[in-house]
Backbone as CSV, one residue per row, in Angstrom:
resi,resn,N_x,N_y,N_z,CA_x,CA_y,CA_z,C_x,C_y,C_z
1,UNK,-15.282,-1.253,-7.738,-15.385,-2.461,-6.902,-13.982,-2.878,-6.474
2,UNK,-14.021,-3.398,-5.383,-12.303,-3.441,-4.759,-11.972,-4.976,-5.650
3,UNK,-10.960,-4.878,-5.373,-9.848,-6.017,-6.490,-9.461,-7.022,-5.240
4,UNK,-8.789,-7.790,-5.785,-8.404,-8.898,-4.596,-7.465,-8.443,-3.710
5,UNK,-7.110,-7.387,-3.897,-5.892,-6.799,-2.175,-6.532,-5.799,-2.090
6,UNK,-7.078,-5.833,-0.584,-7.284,-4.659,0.361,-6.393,-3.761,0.428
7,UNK,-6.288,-2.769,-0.233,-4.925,-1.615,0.269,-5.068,-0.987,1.521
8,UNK,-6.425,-0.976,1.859,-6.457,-0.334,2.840,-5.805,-1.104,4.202
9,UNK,-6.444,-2.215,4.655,-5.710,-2.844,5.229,-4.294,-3.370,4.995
10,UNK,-3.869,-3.368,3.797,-2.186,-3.719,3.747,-1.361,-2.716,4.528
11,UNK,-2.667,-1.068,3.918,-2.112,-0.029,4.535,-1.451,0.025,6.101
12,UNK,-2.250,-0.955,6.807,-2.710,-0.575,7.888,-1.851,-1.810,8.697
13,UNK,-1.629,-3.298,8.101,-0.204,-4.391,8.125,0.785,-3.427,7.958
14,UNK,0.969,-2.707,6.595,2.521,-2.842,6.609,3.046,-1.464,7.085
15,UNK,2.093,-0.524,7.785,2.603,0.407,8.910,1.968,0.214,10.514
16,UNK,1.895,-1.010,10.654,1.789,-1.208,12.110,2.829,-0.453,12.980
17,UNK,2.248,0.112,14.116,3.457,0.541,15.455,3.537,2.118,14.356
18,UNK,3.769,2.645,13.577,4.211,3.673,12.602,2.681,4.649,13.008
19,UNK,2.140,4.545,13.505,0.628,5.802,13.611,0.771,6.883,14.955
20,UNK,2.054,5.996,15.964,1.930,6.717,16.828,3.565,6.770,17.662
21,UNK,3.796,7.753,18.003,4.824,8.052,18.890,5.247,6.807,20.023
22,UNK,6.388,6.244,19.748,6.481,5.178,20.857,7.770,5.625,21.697
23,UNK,8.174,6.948,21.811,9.506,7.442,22.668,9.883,6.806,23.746
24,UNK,10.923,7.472,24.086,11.498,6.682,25.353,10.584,7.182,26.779
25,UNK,10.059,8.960,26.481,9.754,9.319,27.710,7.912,9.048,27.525
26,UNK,7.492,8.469,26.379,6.484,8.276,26.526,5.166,8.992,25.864
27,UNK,5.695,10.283,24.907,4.937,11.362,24.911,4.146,10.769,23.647
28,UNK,2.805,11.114,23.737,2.012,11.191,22.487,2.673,11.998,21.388
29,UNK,1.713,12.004,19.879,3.012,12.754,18.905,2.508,13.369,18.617
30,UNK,1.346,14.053,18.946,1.458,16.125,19.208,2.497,16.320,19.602
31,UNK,2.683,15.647,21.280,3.790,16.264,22.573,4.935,15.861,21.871
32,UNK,5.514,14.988,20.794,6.852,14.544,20.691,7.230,15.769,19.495
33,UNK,5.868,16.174,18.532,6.301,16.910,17.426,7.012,18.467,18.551
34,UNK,6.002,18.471,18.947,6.116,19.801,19.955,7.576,20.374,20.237
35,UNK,7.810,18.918,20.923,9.743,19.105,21.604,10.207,19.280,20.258
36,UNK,9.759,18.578,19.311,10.693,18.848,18.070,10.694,19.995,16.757
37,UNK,9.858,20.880,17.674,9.315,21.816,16.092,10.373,22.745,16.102
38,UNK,11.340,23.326,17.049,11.809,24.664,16.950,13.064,23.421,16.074
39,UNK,13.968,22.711,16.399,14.936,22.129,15.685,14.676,21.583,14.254
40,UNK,13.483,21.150,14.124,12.936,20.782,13.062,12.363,21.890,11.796
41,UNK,11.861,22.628,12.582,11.759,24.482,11.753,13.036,24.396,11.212
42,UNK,14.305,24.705,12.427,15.644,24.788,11.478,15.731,23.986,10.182
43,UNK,15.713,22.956,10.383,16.384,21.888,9.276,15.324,22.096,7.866
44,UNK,13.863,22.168,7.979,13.129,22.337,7.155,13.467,23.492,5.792
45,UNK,13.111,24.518,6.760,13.405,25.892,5.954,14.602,26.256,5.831
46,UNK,15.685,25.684,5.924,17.027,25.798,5.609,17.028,25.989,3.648
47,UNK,16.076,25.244,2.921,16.028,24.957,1.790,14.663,25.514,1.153
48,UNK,14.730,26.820,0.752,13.094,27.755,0.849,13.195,27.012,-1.005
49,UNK,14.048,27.045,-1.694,13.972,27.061,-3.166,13.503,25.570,-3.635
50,UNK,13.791,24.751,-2.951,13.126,23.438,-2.591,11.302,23.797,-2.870
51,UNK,11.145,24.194,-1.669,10.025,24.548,-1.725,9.308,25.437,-2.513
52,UNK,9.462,26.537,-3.015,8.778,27.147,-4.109,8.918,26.130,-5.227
53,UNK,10.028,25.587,-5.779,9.691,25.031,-6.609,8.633,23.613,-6.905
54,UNK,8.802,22.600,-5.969,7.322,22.010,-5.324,6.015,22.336,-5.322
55,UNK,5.686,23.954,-4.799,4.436,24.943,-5.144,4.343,24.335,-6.193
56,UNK,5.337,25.297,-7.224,5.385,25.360,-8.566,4.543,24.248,-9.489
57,UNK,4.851,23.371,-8.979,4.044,22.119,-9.744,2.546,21.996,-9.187
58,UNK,1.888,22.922,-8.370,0.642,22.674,-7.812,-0.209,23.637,-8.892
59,UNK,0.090,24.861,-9.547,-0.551,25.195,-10.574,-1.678,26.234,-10.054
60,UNK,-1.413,27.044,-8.598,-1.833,27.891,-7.767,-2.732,28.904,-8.996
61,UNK,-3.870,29.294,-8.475,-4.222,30.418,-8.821,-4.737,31.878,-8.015
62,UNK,-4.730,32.780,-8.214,-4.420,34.298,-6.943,-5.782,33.780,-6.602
63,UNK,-6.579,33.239,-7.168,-8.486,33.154,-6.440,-8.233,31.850,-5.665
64,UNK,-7.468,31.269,-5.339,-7.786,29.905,-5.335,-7.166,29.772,-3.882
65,UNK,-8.408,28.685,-2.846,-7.432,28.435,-1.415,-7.230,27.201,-1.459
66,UNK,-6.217,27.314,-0.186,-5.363,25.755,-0.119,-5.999,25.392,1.263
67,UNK,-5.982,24.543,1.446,-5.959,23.071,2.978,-4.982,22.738,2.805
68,UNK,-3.719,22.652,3.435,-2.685,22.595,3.512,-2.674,21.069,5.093
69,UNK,-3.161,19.984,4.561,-2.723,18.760,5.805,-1.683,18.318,6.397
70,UNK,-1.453,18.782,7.828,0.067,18.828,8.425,0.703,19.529,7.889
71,UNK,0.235,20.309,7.934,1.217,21.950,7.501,2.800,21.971,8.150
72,UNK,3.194,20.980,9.130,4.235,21.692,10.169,4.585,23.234,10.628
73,UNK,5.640,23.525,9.944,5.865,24.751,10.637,5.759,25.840,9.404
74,UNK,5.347,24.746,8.365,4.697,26.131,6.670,5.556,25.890,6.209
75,UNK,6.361,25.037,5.584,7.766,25.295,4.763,6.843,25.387,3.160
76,UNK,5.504,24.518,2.924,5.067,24.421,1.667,3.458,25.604,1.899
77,UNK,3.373,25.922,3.204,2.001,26.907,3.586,2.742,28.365,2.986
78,UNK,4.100,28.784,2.975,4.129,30.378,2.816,4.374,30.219,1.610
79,UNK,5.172,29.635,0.750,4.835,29.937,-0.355,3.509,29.741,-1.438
80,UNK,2.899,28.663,-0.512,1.552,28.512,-1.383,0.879,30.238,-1.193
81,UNK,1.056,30.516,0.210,0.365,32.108,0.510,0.549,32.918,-0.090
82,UNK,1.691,33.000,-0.810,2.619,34.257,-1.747,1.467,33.773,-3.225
83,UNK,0.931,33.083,-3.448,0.447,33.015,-4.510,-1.319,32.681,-4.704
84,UNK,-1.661,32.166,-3.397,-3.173,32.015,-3.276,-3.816,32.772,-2.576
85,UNK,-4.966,32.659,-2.768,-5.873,34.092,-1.536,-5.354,33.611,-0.716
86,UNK,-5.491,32.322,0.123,-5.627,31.940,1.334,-5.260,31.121,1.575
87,UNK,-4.246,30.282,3.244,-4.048,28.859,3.483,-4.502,28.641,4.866
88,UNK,-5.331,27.483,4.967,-5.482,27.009,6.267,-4.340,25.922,6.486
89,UNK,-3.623,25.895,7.473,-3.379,25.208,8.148,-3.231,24.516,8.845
90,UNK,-2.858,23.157,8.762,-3.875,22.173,9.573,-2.766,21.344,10.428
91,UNK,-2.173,21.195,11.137,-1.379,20.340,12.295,-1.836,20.281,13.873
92,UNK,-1.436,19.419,14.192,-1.925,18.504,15.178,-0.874,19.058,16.598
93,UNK,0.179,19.683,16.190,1.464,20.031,17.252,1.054,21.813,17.152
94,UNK,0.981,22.133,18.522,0.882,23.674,18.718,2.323,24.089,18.465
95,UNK,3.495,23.049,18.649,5.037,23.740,18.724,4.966,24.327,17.341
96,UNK,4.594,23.261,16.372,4.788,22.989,14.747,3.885,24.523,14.377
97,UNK,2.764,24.542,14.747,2.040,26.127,13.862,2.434,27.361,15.201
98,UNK,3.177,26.801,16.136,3.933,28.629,16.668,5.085,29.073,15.904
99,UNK,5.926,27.986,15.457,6.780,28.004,14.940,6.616,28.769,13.091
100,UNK,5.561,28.497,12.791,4.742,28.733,11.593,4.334,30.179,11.361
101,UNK,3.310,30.635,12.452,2.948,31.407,13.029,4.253,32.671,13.073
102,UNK,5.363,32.152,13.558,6.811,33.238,13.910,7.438,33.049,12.051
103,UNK,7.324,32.122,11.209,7.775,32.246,10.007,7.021,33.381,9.413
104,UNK,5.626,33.004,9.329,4.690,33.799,8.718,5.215,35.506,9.198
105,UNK,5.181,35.458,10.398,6.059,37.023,10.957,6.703,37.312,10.338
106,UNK,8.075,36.434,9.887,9.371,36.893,9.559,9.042,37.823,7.777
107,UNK,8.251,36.634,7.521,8.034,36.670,5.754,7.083,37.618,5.360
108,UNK,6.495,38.243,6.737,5.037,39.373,5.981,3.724,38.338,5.440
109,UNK,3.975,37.586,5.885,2.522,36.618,5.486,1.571,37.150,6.430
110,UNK,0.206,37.253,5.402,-1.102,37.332,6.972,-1.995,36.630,6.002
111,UNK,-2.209,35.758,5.445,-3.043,35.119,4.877,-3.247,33.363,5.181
112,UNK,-2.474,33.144,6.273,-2.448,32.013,6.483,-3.436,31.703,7.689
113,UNK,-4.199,30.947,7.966,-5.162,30.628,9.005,-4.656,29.164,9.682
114,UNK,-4.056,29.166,11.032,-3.702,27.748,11.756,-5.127,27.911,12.621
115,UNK,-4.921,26.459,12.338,-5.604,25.161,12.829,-4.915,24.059,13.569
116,UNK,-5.144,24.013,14.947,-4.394,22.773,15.971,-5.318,21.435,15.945
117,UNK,-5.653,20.814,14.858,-5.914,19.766,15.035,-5.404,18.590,14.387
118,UNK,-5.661,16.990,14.351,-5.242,16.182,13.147,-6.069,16.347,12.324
119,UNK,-5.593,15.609,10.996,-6.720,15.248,9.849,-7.735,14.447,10.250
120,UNK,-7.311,13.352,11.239,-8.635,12.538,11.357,-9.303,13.027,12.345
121,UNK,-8.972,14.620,13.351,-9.725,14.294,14.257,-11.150,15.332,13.520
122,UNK,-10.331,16.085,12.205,-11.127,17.190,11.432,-12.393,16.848,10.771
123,UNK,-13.796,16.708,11.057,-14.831,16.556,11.254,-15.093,17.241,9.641
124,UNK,-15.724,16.574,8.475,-16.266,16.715,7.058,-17.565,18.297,7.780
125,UNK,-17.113,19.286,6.984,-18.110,20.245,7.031,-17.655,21.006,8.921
126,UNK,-16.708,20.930,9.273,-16.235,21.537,10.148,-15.463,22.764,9.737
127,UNK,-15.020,22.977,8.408,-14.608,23.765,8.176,-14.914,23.860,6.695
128,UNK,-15.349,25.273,6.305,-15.278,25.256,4.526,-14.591,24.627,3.458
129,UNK,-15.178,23.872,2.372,-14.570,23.641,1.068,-13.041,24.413,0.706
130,UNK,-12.323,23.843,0.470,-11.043,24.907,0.065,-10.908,24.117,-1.741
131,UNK,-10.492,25.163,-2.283,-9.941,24.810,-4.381,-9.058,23.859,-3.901
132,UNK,-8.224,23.256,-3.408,-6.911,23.115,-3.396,-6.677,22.227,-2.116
133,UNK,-6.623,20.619,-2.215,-6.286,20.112,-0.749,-4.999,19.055,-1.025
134,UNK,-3.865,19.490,-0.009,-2.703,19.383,0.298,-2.054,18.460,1.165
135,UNK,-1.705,17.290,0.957,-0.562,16.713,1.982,0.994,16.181,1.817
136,UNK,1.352,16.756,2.371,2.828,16.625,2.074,3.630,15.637,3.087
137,UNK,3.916,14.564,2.674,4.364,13.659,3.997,3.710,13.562,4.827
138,UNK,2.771,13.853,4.979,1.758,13.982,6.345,0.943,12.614,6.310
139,UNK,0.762,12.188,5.884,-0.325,10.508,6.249,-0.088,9.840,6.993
140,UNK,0.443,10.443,7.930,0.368,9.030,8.986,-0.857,8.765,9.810
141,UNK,-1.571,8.208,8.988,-3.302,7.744,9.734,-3.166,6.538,9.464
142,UNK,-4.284,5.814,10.558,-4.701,4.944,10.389,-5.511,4.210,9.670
143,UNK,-6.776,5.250,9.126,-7.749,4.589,8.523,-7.320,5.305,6.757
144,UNK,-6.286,5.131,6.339,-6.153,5.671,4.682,-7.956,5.659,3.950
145,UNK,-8.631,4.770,3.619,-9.749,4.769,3.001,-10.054,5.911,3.165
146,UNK,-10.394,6.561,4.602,-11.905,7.415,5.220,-10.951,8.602,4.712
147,UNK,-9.760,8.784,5.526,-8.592,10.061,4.801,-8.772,10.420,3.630
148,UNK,-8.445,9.295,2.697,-8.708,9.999,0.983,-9.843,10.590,0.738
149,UNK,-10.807,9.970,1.478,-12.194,10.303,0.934,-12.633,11.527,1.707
150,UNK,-12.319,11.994,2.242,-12.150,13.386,3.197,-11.477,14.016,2.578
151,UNK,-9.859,13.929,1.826,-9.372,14.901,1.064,-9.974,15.314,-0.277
152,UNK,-10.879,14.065,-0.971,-11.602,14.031,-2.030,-13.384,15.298,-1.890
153,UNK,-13.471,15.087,-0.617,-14.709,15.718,-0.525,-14.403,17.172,0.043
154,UNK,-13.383,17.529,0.484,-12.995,18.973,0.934,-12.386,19.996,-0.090
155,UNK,-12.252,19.176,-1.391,-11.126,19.734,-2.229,-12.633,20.343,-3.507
156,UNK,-11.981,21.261,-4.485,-13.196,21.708,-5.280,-12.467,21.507,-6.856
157,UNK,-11.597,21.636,-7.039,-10.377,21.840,-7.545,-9.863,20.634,-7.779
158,UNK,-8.929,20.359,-6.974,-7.666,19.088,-7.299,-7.307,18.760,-5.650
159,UNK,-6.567,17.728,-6.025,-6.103,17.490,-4.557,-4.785,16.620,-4.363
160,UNK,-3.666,17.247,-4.298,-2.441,16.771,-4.293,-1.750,15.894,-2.855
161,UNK,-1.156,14.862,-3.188,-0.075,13.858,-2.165,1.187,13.602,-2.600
162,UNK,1.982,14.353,-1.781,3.296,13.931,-1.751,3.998,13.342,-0.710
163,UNK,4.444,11.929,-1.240,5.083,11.097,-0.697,6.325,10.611,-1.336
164,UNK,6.929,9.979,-0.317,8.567,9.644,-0.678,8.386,8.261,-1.301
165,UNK,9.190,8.216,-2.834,9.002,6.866,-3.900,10.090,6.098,-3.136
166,UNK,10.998,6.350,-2.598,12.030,5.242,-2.206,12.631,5.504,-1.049
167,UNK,12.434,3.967,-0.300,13.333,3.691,1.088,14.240,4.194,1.615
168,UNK,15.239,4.445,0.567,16.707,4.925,0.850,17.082,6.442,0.410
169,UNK,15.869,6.979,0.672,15.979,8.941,0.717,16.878,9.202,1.279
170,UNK,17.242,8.744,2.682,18.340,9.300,3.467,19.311,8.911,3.592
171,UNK,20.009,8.418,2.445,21.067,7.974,2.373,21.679,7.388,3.314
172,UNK,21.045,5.814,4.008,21.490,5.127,5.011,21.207,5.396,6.420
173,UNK,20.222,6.441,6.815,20.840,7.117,8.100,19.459,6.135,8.943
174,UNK,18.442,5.701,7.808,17.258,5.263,8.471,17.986,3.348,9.422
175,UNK,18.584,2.694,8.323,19.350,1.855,8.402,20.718,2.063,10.050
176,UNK,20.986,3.502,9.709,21.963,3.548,10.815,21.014,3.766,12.182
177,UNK,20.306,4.030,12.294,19.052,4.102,13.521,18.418,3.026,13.892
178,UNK,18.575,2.083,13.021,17.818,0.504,13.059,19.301,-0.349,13.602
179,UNK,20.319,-0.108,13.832,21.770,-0.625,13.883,21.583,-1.394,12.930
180,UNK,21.613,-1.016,11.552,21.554,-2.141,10.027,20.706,-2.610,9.715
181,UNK,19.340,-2.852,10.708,18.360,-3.923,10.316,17.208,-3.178,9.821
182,UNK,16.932,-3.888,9.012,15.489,-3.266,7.779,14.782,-2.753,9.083
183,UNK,13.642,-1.913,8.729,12.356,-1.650,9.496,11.185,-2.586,9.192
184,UNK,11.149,-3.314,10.425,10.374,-4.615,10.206,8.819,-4.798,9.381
185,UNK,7.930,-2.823,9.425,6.917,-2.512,9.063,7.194,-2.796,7.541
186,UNK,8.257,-2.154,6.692,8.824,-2.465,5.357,8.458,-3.687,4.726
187,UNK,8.827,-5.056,5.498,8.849,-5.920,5.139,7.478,-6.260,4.028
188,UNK,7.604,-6.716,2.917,6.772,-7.511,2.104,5.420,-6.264,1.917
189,UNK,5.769,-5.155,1.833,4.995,-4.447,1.055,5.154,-3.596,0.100
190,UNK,4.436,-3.184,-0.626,4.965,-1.922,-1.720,4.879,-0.893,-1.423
191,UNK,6.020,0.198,-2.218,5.917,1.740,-1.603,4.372,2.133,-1.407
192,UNK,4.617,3.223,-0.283,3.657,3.972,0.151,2.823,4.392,-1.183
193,UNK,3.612,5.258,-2.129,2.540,5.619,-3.380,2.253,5.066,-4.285
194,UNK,2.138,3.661,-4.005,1.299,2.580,-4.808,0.623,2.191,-3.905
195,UNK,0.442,1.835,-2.950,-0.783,1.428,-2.175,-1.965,2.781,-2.059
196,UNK,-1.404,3.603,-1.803,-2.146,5.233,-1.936,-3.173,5.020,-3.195
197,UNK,-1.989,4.801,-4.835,-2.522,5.191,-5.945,-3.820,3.927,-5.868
198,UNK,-3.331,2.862,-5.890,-4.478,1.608,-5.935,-5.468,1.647,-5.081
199,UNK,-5.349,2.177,-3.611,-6.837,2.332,-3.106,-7.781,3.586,-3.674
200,UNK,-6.989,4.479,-4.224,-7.626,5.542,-4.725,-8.394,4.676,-6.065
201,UNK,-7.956,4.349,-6.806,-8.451,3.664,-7.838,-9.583,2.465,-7.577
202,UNK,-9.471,1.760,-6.535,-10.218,1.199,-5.626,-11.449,1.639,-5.692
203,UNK,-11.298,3.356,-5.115,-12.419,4.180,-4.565,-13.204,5.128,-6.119
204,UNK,-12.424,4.415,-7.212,-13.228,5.025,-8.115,-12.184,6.593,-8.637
205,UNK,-11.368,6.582,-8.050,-10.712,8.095,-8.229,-9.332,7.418,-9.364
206,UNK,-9.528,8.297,-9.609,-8.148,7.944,-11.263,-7.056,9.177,-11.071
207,UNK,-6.460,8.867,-10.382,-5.027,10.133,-10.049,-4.189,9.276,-11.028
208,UNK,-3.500,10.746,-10.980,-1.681,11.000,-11.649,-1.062,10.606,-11.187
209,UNK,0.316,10.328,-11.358,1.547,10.114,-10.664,2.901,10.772,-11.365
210,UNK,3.155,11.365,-10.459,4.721,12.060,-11.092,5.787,11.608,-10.019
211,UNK,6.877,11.166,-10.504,7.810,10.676,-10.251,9.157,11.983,-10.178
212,UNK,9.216,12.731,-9.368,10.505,13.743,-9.240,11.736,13.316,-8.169
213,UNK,12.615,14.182,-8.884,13.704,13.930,-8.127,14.548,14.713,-7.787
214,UNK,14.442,14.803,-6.465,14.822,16.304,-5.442,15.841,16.068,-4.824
215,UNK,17.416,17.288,-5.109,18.111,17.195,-4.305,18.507,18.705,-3.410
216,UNK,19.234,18.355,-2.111,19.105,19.718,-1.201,20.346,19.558,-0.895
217,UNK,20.820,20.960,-0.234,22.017,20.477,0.454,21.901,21.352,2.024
218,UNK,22.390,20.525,2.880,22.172,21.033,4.189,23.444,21.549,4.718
219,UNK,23.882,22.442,4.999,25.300,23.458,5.417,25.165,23.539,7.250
220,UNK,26.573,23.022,7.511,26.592,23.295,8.724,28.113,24.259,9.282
221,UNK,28.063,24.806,10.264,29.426,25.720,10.136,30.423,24.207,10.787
222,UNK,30.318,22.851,11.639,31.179,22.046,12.075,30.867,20.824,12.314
223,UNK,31.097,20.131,12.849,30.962,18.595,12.739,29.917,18.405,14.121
224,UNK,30.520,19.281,15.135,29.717,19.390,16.222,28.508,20.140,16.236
225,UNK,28.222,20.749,15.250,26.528,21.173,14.966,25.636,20.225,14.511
226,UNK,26.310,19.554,13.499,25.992,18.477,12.887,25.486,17.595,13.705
227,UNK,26.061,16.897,14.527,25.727,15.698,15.281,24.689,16.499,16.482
228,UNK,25.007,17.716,16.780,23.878,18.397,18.111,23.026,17.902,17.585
229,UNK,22.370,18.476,15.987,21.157,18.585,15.404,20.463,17.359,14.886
230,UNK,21.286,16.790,15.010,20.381,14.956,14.636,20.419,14.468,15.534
231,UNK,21.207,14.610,16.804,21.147,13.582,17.376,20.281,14.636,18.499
232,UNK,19.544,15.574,18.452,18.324,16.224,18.952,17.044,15.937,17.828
233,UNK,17.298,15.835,16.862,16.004,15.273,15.771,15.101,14.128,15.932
234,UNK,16.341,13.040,16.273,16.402,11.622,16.242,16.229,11.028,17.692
235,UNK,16.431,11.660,18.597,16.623,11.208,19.633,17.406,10.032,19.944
236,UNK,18.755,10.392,19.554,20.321,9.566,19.924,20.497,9.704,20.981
237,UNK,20.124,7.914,21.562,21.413,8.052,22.657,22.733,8.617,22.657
238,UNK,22.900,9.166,24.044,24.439,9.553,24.294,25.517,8.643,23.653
239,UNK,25.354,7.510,24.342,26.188,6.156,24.039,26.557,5.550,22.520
240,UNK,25.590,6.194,21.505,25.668,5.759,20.738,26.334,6.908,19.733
241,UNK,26.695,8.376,19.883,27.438,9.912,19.560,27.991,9.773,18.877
242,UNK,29.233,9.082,19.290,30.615,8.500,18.268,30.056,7.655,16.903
243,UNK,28.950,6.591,17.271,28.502,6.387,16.006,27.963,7.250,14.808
244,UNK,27.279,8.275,15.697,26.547,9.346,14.552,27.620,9.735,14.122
245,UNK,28.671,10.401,15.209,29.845,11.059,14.490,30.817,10.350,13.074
246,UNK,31.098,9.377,13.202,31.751,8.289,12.754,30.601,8.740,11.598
247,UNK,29.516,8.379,11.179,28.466,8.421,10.145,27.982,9.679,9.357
248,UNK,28.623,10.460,10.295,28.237,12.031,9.416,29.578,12.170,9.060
249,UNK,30.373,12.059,9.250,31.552,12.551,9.128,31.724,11.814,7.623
250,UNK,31.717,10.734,7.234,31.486,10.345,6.205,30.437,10.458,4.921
251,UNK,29.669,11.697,5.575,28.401,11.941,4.482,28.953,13.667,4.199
252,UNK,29.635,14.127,5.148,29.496,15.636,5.260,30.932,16.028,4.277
253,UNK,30.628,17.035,3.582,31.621,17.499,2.290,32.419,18.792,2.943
254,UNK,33.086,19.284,2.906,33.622,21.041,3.205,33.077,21.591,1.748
255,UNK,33.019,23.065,2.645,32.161,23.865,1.434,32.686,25.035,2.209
256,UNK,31.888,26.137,1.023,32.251,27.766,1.528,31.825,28.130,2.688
257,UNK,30.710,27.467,3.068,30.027,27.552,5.049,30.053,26.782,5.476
258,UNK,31.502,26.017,5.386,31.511,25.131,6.396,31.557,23.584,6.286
259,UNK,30.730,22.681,6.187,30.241,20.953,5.825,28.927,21.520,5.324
260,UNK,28.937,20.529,4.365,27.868,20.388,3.528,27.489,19.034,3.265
261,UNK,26.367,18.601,3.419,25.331,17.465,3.466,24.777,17.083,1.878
262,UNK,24.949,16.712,0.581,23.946,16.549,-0.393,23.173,15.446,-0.470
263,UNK,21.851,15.947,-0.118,21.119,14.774,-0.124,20.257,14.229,-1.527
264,UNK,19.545,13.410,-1.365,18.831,13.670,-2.840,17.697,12.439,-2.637
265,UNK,16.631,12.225,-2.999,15.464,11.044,-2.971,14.419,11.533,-4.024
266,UNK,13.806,10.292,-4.354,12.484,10.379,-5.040,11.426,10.843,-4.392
267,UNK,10.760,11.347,-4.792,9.747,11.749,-4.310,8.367,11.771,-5.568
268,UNK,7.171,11.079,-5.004,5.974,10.730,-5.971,4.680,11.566,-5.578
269,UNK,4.421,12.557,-6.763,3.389,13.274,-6.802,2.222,12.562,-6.841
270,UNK,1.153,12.769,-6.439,-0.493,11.930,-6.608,-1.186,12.979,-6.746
271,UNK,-2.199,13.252,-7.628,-3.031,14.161,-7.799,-4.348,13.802,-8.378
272,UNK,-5.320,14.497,-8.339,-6.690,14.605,-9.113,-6.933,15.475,-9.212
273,UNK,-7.664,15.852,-10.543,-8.298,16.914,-10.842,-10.099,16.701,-10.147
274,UNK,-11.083,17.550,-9.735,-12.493,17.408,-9.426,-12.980,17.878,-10.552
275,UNK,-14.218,17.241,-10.760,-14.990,17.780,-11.807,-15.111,17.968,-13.106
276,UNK,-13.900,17.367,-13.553,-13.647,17.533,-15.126,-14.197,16.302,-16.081
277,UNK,-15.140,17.108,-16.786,-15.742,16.410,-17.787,-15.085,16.195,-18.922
278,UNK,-15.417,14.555,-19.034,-14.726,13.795,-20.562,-14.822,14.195,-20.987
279,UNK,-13.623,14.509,-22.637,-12.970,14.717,-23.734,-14.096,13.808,-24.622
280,UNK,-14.658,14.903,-25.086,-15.233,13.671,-26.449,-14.193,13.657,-27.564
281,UNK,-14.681,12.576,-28.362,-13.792,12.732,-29.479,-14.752,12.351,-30.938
């Protein structure tokens, strides 16, 4: 029975304007991921050991398939493949699974199956049951309730969410894009994976929570790659260059290839197991 806060709707207050692409040229956010998948491929898979080790905590078995939600361009789809029969892939941007599609090439993968659609537009019983259902940063929906309960009913197995535990993952850069000022959606709510965990609990579902803490480092050969590549990520004004510059230049280390970036954030596991019958005692 729900408790006195709606999560779902807080969900839905405290990411207003956040469900959809509001660019300068206008594009829906298929079309915005699109422009952004080949630069965004780069930056992703720059860090493959990141990612296997992430797998790692999903507890894969060789019989077992994944639903992989917002797959992007596979940074967490090929290695799940190296270890499960099978991954569908599920994104909403054709740039994001060509780009996927050309990884899978590189790596000898053929076990991966793309899918161009969203999660919400993916219809219950449109596609087979998978052991194993997956989202990794990917929630940006509107209706959280109907979502969980779609990842709950597709999954046979377990069904894992990973989301970011704290604001300040990017070490300021979200802040430097706002020119200093909070993100007004932020205001007066709690992290993403407590509103997640409590509507799940809401809905009768009793997930985990793991609390990890991931750091990467991003290598660039100069200062001027650096700023190309964010300020093509981000979509930086021209006018504003010298600021990025001025701001990386102060985050970026020299190293053996060049500048080096160390980043580091929390990041909060959510999981359920299906089907498991109480422990008597």
């Amino acid at each position: 029975m729900p408790g006195i806060i709606n999560w779902d709707e807080l969900w839905k207050a405290t990411h207003a304007g956040g469900f959809h692409h509001h660019g300068r040229d206008g594009q829906d956010l298929a079309s915005h991921w699109d422009s952004k998948a080949r630069g965004f491929n780069k930056r992703v898979m720059k860090n493959p050991a990141r990612a296997t080790n992430q797998v790692a905590t999903l507890g894969l078995l060789s019989h077992e398939t994944v639903l992989d939600v917002g797959a992007g361009t596979g940074r967490l789809a090929i290695p799940m493949a190296r270890i499960a029969r099978s991954v569908t892939a599920l994104d909403q941007s054709k740039g994001m699974l060509a780009c996927l599609e050309e990884n899978m090439a590189k790596e000898g993968i053929e076990n991966i199956r793309t899918i161009q659609k969203s999660w919400e537009e993916l219809a219950e019983g449109e596609i087979e049951l998978h052991d194993v259902v997956l989202s990794s940063n990917s929630l940006g929906v509107l209706n959280l309730r109907e979502s969980l309960a779609k990842m709950d009913s597709m999954a046979k197995r377990a069904v894992y969410i990973f989301t970011f535990a704290d604001r300040r993952r990017d070490d300021g850069f979200a802040d430097f894009l706002r020119g200093g000022k909070r993100a007004r959606h932020h205001f007066g709510g709690p992290a993403d994976y407590l509103v997640i965990y409590n509507l799940l609990a809401d809905m009768g579902i009793f997930a985990d929570i793991k609390i990890m803490n991931w750091q990467s480092s991003e290598h660039y050969s100069s200062l001027d790659e650096a700023v190309a590549e964010w300020k093509e990520m981000h979509e930086i004004p021209a006018e504003r260059e010298p600021e990025l510059r001025e701001f990386l230049s102060g985050k970026l280390t020299e190293s053996d290839q060049g500048l080096c970036m160390h980043r580091h954030h929390k990041q909060a596991m959510i999981s359920w197991q299906k089907d498991q019958p109480a422990s008597e005692h």
